[in-house]
N, C-alpha and C positions, 0 to 999 in steps of 0.2 A: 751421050757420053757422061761417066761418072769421073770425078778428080782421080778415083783407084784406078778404073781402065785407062786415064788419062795419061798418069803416073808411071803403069807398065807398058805402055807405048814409046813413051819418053825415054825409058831407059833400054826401049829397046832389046827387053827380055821375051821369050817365047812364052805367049799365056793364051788360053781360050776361053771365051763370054761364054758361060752358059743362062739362058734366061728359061724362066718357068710362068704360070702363072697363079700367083701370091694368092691363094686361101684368106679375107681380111678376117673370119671368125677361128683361125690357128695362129694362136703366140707362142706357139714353136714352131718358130722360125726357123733353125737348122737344121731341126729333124725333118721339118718339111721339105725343106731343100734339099736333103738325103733320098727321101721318098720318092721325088715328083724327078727328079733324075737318075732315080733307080740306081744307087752310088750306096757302097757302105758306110756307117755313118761313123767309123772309123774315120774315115778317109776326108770329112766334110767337116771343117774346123770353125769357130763359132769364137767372137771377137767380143771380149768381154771388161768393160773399163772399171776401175778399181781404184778407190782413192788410199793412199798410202800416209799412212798417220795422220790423217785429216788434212795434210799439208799438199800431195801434188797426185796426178793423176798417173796412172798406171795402164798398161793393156796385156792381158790374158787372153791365148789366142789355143783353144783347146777343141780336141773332138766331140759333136755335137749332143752324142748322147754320154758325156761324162759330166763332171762335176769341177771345178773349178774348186784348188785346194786353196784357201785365201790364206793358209799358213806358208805352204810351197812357195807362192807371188812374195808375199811380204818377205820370206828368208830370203829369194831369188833376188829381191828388190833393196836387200839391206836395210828394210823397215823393221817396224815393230809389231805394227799392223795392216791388214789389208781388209776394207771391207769392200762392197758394190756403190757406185758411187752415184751421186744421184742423177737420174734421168733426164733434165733439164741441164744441165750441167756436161752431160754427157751431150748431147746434140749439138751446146754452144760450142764448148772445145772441140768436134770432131768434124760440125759441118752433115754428121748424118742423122738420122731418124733410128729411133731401137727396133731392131730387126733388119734394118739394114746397115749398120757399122762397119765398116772395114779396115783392115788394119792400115788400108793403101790409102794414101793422100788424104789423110788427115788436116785440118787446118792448121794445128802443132804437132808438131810430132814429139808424141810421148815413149816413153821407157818402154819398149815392149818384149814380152819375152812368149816364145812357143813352145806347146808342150811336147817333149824329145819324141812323142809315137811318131809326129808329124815324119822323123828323118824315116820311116819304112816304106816309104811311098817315094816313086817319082816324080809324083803331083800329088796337091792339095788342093782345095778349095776352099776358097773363101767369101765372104760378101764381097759385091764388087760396087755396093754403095747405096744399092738399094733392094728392098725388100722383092725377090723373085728374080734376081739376078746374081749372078756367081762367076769368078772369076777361079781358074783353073791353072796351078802353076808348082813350079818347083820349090818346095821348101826350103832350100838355100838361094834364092830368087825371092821367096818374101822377109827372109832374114838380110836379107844383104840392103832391099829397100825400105826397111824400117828399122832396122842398126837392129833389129832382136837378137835377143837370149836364148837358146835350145834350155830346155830345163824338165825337169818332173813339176807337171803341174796339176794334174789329175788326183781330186780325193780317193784316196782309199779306203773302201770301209767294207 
């Protein structure tokens, strides 16, 4: 058990484990997870930490094959700026490994906001803590246990 399954147990939400097995020569991570579950990679949402004016951390929670707008986070977030934050850093505050991040049971829980496609689905997916494993749930069910934001978060170009 991951602290995320942990987390959706606890609160006694309706969610499904789905488990693969992880590729270690593909660092992409969610498209994998799209592929190897045969899932549109619309549908398969990719947990992305973001430091906000150098001062605190953030979470962007987007579909796997899009882009993370760091201008949209940072507006969404009342920042000035958002970049990617660093990877060490990212594991201490989260408790996870990059490629397996999840928005769920976080060791702090930071600011997190999802990008609005997420509401077209009945479910979503997400890391469920570890690299080849995915947790399956309601988009208003991941907002509600991580206090998230609905927002445009997807670059567009």
């Amino acid at each position: 058990m991951t602290p995320a399954i942990n987390l959706a147990k606890k609160a006694k939400i309706a969610f499904k484990v789905h488990e693969y097995t992880h590729d270690p020569d593909n660092a992409a991570y969610g498209l994998e997870a799209a592929e190897k579950l045969g899932l549109p990679p619309t549908q398969v949402f990719k947990t992305l930490v973001v430091s906000l004016d150098g001062k605190e951390l953030a979470v962007g929670i987007v579909p796997v094959a899009a882009m993370l707008s760091m201008k949209h986070l940072a507006k969404a977030a009342h920042a000035k700026k958002a970049d990617m934050a660093d990877k060490a850093l990212v594991a201490r505050t989260t408790g996870y490994v990059l490629g397996g991040v999840s928005p769920l049971g976080q060791k702090k829980l930071l600011k997190t906001f999802i990008d609005e496609s997420a509401l077209q689905f009945p479910t979503i997916y997400v890391s469920a803590g570890r690299r080849g494993l995915e947790i399956e749930l309601a988009p208003q069910d991941l907002q509600s246990l991580t206090r998230a934001v609905f927002t445009p978060l997807m670059q567009t170009e």
